[in-house]
LUMBAKE-249134 format. One record per residue (C-alpha): y, z, x; residue in one letter. Coordinates in steps of 0.05 Angstrom, whole numbers, padded with zeros to 5 digits, always signed. Last residue first. Example, Ala and Ser with C-alpha at 12.3 -4.5 7.8 and 13.67 -1.06 7.14 Angstrom:
-00021+00143+00273S/-00090+00156+00246A/
***
This chain:
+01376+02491+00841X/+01389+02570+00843X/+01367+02622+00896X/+01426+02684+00890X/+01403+02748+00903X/+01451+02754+00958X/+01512+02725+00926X/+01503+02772+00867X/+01502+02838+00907X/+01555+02816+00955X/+01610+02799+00896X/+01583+02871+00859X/+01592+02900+00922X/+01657+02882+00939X/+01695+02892+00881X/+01669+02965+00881X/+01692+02962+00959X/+01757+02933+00937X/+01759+02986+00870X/+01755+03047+00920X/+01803+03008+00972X/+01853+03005+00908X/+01841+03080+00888X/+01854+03102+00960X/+01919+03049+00964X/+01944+03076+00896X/+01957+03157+00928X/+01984+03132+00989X/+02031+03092+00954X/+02046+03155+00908X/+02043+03200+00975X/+02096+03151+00997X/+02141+03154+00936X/+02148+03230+00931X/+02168+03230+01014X/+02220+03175+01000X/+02244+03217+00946X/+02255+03276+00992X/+02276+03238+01044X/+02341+03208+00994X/+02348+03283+00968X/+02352+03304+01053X/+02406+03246+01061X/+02449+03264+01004X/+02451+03332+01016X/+02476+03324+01091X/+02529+03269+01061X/+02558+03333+01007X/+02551+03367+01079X/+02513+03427+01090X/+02456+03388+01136X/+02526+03366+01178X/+02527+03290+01196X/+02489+03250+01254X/+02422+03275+01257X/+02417+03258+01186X/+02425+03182+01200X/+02375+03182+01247X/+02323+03219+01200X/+02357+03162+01136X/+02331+03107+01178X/+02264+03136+01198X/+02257+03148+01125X/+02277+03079+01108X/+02217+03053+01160X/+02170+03095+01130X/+02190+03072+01057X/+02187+02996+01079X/+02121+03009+01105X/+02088+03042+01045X/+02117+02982+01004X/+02087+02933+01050X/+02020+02981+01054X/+02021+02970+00974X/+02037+02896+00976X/+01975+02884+01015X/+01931+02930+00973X/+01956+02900+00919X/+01935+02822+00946X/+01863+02844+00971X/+01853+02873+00900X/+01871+02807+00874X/+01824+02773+00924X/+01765+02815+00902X/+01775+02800+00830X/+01774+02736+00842X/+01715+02728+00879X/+01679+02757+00828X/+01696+02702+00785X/+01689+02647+00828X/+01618+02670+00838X/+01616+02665+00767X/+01637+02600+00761X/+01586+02577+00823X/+01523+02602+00783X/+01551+02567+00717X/+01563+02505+00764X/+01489+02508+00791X/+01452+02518+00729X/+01496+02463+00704X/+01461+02419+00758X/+01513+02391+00814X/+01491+02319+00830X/+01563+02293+00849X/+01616+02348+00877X/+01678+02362+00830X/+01642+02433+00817X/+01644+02442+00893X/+01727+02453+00875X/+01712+02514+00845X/+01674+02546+00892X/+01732+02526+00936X/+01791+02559+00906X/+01750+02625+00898X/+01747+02633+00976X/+01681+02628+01014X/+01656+02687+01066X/+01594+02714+01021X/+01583+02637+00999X/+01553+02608+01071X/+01566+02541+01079X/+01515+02486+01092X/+01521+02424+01098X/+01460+02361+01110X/+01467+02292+01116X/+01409+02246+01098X/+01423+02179+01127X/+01404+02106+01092X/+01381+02038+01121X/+01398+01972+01091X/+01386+01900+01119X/+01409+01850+01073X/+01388+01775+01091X/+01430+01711+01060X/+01415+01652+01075X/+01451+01582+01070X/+01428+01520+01040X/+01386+01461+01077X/+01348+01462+01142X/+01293+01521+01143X/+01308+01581+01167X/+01236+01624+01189X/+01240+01699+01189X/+01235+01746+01241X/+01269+01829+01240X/+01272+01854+01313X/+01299+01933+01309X/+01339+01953+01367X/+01356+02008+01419X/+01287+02038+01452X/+01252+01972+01422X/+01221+01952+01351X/+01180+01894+01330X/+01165+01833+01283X/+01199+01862+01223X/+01179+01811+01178X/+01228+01767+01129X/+01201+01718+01086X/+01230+01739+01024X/+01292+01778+01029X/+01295+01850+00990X/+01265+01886+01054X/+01247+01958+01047X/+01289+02011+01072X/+01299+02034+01147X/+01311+02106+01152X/+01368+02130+01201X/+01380+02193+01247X/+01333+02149+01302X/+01379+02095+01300X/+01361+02023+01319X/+01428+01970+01317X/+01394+01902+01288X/+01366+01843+01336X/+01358+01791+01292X/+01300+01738+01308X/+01307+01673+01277X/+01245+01615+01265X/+01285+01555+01264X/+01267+01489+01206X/+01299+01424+01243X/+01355+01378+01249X/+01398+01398+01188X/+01428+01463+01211X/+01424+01527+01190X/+01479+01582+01172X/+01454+01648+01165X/+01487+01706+01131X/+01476+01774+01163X/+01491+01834+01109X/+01489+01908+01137X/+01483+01962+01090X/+01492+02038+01107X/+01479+02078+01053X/+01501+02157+01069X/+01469+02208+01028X/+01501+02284+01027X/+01451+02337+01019X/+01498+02397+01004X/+01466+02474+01014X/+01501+02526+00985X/+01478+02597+01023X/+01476+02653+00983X/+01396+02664+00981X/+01390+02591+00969X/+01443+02554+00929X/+01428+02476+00916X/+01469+02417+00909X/+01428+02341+00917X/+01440+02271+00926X/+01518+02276+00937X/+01543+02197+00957X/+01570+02154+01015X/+01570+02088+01026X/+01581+02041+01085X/+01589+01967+01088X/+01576+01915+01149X/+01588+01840+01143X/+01555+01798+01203X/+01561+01725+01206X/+01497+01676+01232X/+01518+01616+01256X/+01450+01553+01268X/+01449+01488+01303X/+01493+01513+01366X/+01424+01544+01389X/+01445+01574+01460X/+01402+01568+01516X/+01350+01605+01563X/+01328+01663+01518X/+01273+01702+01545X/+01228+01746+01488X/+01170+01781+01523X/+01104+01802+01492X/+01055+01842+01529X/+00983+01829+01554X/+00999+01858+01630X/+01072+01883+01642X/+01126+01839+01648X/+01185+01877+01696X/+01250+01840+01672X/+01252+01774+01669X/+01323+01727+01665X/+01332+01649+01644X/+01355+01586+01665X/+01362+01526+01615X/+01320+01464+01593X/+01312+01416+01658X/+01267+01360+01637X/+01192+01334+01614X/+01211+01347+01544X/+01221+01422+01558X/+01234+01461+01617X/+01252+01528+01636X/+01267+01561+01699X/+01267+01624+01701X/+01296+01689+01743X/+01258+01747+01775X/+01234+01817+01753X/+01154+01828+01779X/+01090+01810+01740X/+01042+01860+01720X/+00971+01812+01729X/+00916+01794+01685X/+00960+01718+01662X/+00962+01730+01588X/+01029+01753+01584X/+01051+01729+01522X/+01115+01694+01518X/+01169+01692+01466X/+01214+01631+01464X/+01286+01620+01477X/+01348+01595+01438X/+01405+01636+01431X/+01445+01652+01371X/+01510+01625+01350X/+01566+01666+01319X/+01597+01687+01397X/+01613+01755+01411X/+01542+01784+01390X/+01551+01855+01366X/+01485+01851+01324X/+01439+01811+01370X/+01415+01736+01343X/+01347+01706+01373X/+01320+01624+01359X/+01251+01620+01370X/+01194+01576+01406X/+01128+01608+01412X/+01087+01627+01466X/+01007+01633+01488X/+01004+01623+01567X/+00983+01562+01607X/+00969+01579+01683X/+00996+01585+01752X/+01005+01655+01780X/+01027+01672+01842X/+01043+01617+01884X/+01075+01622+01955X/+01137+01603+01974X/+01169+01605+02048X/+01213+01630+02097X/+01226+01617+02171X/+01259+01654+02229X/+01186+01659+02261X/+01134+01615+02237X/+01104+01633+02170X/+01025+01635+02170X/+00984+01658+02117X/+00909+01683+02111X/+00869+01661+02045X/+00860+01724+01985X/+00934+01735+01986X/+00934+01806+01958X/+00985+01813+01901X/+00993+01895+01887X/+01019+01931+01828X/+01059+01998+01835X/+01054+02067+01807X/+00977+02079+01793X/+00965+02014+01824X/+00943+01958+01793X/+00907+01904+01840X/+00922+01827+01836X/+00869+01774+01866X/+00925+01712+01892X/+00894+01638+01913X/+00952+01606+01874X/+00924+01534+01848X/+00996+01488+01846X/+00958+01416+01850X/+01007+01395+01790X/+00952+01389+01737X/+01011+01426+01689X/+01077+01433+01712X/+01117+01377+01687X/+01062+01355+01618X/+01054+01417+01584X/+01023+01390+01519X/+01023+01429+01448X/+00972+01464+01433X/+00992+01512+01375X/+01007+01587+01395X/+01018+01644+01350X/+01047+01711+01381X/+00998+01767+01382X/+01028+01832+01346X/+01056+01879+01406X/+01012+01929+01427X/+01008+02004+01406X/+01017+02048+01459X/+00965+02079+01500X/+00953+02159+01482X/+00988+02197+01536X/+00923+02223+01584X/+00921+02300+01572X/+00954+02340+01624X/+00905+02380+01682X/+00900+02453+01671X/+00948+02491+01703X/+00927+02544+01753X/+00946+02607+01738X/+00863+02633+01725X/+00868+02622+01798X/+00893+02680+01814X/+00922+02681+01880X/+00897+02733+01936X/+00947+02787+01938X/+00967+02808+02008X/+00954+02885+02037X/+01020+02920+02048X/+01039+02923+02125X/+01043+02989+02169X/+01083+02982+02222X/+01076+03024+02296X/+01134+03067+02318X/+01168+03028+02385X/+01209+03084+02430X/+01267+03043+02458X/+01280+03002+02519X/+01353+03001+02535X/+01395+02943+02504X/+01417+02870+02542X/+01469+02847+02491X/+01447+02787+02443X/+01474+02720+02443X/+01456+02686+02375X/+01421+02623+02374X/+01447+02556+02355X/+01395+02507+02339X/+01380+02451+02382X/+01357+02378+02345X/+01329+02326+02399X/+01343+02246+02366X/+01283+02210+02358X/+01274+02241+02283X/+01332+02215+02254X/+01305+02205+02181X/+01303+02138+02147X/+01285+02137+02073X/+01229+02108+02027X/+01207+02130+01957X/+01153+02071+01930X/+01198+02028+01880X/+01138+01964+01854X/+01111+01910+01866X/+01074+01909+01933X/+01055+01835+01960X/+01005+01830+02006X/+00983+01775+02066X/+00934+01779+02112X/+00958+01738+02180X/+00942+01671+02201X/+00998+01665+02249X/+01065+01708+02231X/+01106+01673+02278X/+01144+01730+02323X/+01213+01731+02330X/+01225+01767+02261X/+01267+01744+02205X/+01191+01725+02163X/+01221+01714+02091X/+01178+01708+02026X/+01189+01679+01967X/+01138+01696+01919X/+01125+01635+01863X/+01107+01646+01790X/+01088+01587+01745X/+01074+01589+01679X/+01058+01533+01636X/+01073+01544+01562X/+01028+01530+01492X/+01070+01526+01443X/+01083+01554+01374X/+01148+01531+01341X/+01108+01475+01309X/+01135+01414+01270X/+01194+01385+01300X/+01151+01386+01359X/+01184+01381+01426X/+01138+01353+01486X/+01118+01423+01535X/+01153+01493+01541X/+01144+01486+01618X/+01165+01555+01654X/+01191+01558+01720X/+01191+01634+01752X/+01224+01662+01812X/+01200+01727+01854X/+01232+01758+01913X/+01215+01797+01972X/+01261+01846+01998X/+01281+01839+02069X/+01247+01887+02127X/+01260+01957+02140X/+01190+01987+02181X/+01123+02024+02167X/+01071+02024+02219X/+01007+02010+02250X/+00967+01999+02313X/+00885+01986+02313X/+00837+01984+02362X/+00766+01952+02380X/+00736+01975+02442X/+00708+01945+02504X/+00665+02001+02546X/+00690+02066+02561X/+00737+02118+02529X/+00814+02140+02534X/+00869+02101+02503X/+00942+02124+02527X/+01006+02091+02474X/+01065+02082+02514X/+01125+02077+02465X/+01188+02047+02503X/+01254+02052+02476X/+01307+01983+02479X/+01370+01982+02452X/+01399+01991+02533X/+01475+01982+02531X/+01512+02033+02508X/+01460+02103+02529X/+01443+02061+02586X/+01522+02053+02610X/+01535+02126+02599X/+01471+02143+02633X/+01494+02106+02691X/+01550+02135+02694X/+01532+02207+02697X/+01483+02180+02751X/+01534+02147+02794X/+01585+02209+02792X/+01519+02255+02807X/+01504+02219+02872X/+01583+02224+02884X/+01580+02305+02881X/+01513+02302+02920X/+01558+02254+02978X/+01609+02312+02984X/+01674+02281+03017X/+01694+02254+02959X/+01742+02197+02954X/+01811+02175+02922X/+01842+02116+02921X/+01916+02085+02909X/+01949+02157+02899X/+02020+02151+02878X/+02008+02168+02805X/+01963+02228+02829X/+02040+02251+02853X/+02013+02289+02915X/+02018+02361+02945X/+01999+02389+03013X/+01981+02458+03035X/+01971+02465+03100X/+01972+02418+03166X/+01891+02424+03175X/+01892+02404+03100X/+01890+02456+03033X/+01903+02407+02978X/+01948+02404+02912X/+01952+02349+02861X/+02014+02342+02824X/+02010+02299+02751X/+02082+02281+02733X/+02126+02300+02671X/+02199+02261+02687X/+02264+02305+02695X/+02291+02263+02751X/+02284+02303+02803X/+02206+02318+02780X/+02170+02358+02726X/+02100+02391+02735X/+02038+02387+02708X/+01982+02416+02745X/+01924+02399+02796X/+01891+02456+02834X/+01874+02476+02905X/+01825+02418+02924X/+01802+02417+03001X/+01830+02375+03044X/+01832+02301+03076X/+01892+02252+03078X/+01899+02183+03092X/+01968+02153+03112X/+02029+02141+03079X/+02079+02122+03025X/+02019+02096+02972X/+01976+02157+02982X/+01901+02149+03003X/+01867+02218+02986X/+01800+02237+03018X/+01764+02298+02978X/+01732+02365+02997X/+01710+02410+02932X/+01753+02469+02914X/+01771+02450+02843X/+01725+02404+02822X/+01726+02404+02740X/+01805+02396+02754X/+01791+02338+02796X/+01758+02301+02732X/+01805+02332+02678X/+01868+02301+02729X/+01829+02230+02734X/+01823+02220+02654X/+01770+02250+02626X/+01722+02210+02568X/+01704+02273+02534X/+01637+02277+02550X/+01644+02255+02627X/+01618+02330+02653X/+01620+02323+02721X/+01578+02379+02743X/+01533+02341+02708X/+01493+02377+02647X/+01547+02361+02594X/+01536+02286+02610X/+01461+02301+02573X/+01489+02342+02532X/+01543+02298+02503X/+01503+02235+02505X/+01455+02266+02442X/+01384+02267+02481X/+01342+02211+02468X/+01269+02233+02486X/+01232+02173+02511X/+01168+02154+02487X/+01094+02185+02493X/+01033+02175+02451X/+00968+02211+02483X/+00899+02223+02493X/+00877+02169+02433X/+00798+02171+02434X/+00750+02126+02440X/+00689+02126+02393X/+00695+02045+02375X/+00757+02048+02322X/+00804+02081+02376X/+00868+02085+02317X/+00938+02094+02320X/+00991+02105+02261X/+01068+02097+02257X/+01101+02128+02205X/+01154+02177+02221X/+01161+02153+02299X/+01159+02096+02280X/+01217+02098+02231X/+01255+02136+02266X/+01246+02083+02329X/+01267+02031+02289X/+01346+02034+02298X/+01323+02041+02374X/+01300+01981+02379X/+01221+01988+02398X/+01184+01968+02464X/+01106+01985+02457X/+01068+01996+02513X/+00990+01995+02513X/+00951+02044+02569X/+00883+02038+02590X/+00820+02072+02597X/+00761+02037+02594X/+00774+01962+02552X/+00830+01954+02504X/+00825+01912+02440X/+00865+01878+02387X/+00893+01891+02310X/+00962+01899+02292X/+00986+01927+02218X/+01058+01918+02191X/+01078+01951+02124X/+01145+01934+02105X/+01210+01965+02073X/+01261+01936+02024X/+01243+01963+01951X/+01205+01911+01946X/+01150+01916+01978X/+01114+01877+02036X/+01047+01886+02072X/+01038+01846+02125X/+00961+01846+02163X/+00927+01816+02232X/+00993+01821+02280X/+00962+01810+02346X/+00938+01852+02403X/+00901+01839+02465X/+00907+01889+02513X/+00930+01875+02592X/+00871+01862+02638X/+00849+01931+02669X/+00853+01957+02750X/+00782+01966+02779X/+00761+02037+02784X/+00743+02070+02846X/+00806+02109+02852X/+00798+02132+02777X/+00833+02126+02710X/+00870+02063+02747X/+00923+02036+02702X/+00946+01969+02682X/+01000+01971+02623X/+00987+01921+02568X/+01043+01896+02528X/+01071+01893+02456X/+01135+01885+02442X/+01159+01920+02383X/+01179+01897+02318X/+01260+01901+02301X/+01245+01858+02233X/+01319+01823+02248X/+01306+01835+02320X/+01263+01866+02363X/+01191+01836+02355X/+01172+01800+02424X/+01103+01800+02416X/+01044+01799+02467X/+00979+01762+02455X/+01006+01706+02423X/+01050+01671+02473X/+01025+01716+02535X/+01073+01771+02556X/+01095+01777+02622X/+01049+01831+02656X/+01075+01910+02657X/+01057+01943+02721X/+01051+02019+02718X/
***
């Protein structure tokens, strides 16, 4: 196949940085009588860039009868070709086949040598690998020798020193050699040297050569339009923003903005993207790299030759045929959410950014996951270049604002303005520049800005205005109830927050606080004139009201908690029915309810404490008779001692069946006790 030089813009040299391939045309006869081909013309038509870090790169040209396009990829892309890359014949040819390389892992393929170089051998691994072979040894202390290879081993000289011997069969015998004596060594087998070269050669390929041919084969007649695509790593593309808030007004805190959003755009490759279509993905599409150049082997088990056996035929259960009654029905479309309240907007000039010959030529498509910018003129970027291109370009509706967050280290409040994004497209992350009064304002940051929704961005801090922060907490019984004989305690917990605002004398502010949002808490009504809440995030409330110069203000935000106890009654002691009667909010019906349950409880607990002291007594009398047993053992039954002992059992005996005798009638008047306790806890539903 003869490859031609490539031509300036026909062929591409795409390696590094982007790693594109070069593109060439390989001249091929499909028959003797056929005239040999002009090399395809291809050339990057399309760019498609996301950010998340990967690249969509489409080239358009045309082949004529049968011929063959080569495409030289680095080898960190090849994965990525080889999992993405598309081919299309668009004129009824056909693709008959995509070939490239196979990249063996360097250990097999030097494995297959019979010298294996793997393991980087020193010279005795390598002769020991060719034991028996025929080899030419120049010594330093004489003349050339020629044998066969015996064996090469470790051994220890005069002088106690670990040498490497090698040992040949000659015409004069057996000779040895210290290999650290030998100056050159040669084989006699010129196959064995053939394979030295090639094992080394692939070692120097596999380090040296980044380079791995795809030859793409088109098959057809006639002049024919085709296409090459695929996916590769390329840098992210970026978005910044400047913002012009316009003359100040001492009057208005509405304003009419200028917004201008600018893509930059890096081309790292060694190609110069000439008059190519341009896109710009927003959005975090799943992308990896998997090492699919590289040939995976599986282990298989070795398995011992067996003699033939009789083979019974298999019978196989008949397979179900799914149901499709299983099948899910499609999810009902979440209901939109509401959308913030339009922000007001006075005119007020723009007089930096607007009529400054900035007109984007950018259509915007929504995705289902992602939003695309489609650069409706083509672009060009030389090679190793970067460059800005307009977005968006526009007034928006905005208002100027002052914004405080609960937790704040510092008593002043930011300055920003709220921003309506009015512009038809999702806008991407990306910091702002603001300015105001014809000059530099502040920076900024902006998250993802969906389509028609508000977005606060401070880019300064208001040293006009402190706002302190005074938290209190409260907590009171709202409510006591019993319900089938469990006590229920509705605790209320007040938590009051008071922000006093400082203004300043220049100018009236409209102030945002950002308050702490939690879901286990209800937000009461406001007390403080004038103040709105103007939205709520994931983590805070936004209450607005406007702070005119002059006295202080002072705005109370209060929320309140319902906390709930419960405790069930049938396991409660007496102490602490009575000491729920200290609780707030407790009804009489519900303190006569919780005396008597008192009560009962009681008189359980005192038959819990005799029966206690009755199995102490009963113990202490065991253990005395045990005693007075050993004791007895000891002396003569007929003794005046003897007699002693057995009265003392005796009595011991008496007293125990008296225990014995209380302890039945106690756990009779326990389970009594009991059940009356049980009975009334059970039925009783009181408020």
């Amino acid at each position: 196949m003869n490859i031609k030089k490539p031509r300036p813009l026909a062929v591409f040299l795409l390696i590094l940085a982007f790693g594109f391939p070069i593109f060439g045309g390989g001249n091929r006869s499909a028959a003797p009588v056929e005239r040999v081909k002009e090399d395809a013309q291809v050339d990057i038509s399309r760019v498609v860039l996301y950010s998340s870090g990967v690249g969509y790169f489409e080239f358009s040209g045309q082949v004529e009868g049968d011929q063959e396009l080569t495409l030289l990829f680095s080898r960190s892309q090849l994965n990525d070709v080889l999992k993405s890359m598309t081919v299309r014949d668009l004129d009824g040819g056909q693709i008959s086949s995509v070939v490239y390389p196979g990249i063996d892992p360097l250990e097999r393929t030097l494995g297959s040598f019979r010298i294996d170089l793997s393991t980087n051998p020193g010279l005795p691994d390598i002769l020991r690998q060719v034991r028996g072979v025929r080899v030419r040894v120049d010594p330093s202390t004489g003349p050339s020798v020629s044998g066969t290879i015996i064996g090469v081993r470790s051994v220890l000289d005069s002088e106690g020193v670990s040498r490497e011997e090698l040992t040949l069969q000659t015409s004069r015998g057996l000779q040895t050699f210290y290999l650290d004596e030998v100056t050159s060594l040669a084989f006699d087998d010129p196959a064995l040297q053939r394979e030295l070269t090639q094992a080394l050669n692939v070692l120097a390929t596999q380090s040296d050569s980044n380079v791995q041919p795809v030859r793409i084969q088109f098959t057809g007649s006639g002049t024919r339009r085709v296409r090459v695509s695929f996916v590769s790593e390329t840098p992210v593309w970026k978005t910044s923003y400047r913002v012009d808030l316009g003359n100040f007004d001492a009057d208005a805190s509405g304003v009419n903005s200028y917004l201008q959003a600018w893509a930059i755009v890096e081309n790292t490759s060694e190609v110069d993207w000439d008059s190519v279509q341009l896109s710009l993905v927003s959005g975090s599409p799943v992308s990896f790299i998997q090492d699919l150049s590289t040939p995976l082997y599986l282990q298989r088990p070795v398995v011992a030759v067996q003699a033939q056996e009789k083979i019974a035929p298999q019978a196989y259960d008949r397979g179900a045929i799914a149901d499709e009654s299983y099948a899910f029905e499609p999810a009902p479309a979440p209901a939109m959410a509401t959308a913030p309240r339009a922000v007001r907007s006075p005119v007020i000039s723009s007089p930096v950014l607007e009529a400054s010959g900035v007109q984007p030529q950018v259509q915007g498509n929504e995705g289902a996951y992602n939003y695309e910018f489609v650069l409706e003129e083509q672009l060009s970027i030389p090679r190793h270049q970067s460059g800005l291109i307009p977005l968006v370009a526009q007034e928006i509706p905005g208002r100027l604002l002052s914004i405080y967050t609960y937790g704040s280290s510092s008593v002043h409040p930011y300055a920003g303005v709220q921003l309506e994004n009015t512009t038809g497209s999702r806008l991407p992350s990306g910091p702002v520049t603001f300015f105001q009064n014809g000059i530099y304002a502040g920076d900024g940051l902006l998250q993802s800005w969906g389509k028609d929704e508000n977005r606060i961005i401070t880019f300064a801090q208001d040293l006009s205005l402190r706002v302190g922060v005074q938290p209190l907490q409260t907590q009171t019984v709202a409510r006591i109830v019993i319900n089938q004989g469990v006590l229920r305690i509705e605790r209320r917990v007040d938590y009051q927050t008071e922000y006093e605002i400082q203004p300043g004398e220049e100018r009236a502010r409209f102030l945002i606080l950002e308050h702490p949002r939690n879901a286990s808490r209800i937000l009461e009504p406001f007390t403080t004139n004038g103040i709105t809440l103007e939205e709520a995030t994931l983590t805070h409330y936004r209450f607005g009201l406007p702070v005119p110069p002059g006295p202080s203000v002072s705005v109370l935000v209060k929320e309140f908690q319902i906390l709930e106890q419960s405790i069930v009654l049938l396991s409660t002691r007496a102490e602490t029915f009575l000491a729920y009667l200290n609780e707030g909010a407790i009804t009489p019906a519900v303190a006569q309810a919780l005396e008597r349950a008192a009560q009962l409880r009681r008189e359980i607990e005192a038959v819990e404490v005799r029966i206690s002291q009755l199995n102490q007594s009963r113990t202490a009398a065991v253990n005395n008779q045990a005693r007075i047993r050993s004791n007895l053992e000891a002396v003569d039954r007929e003794s005046s001692q003897g007699h002693v002992f057995l009265t003392r059992l005796l009595s011991l005996e008496d007293e125990i069946n008296r225990i014995d005798e209380d302890l039945i009638k106690s756990r009779e008047d326990l389970a009594i006790a009991r059940s009356w306790f049980e009975s009334f806890i059970n039925d009783l539903t009181v408020e």
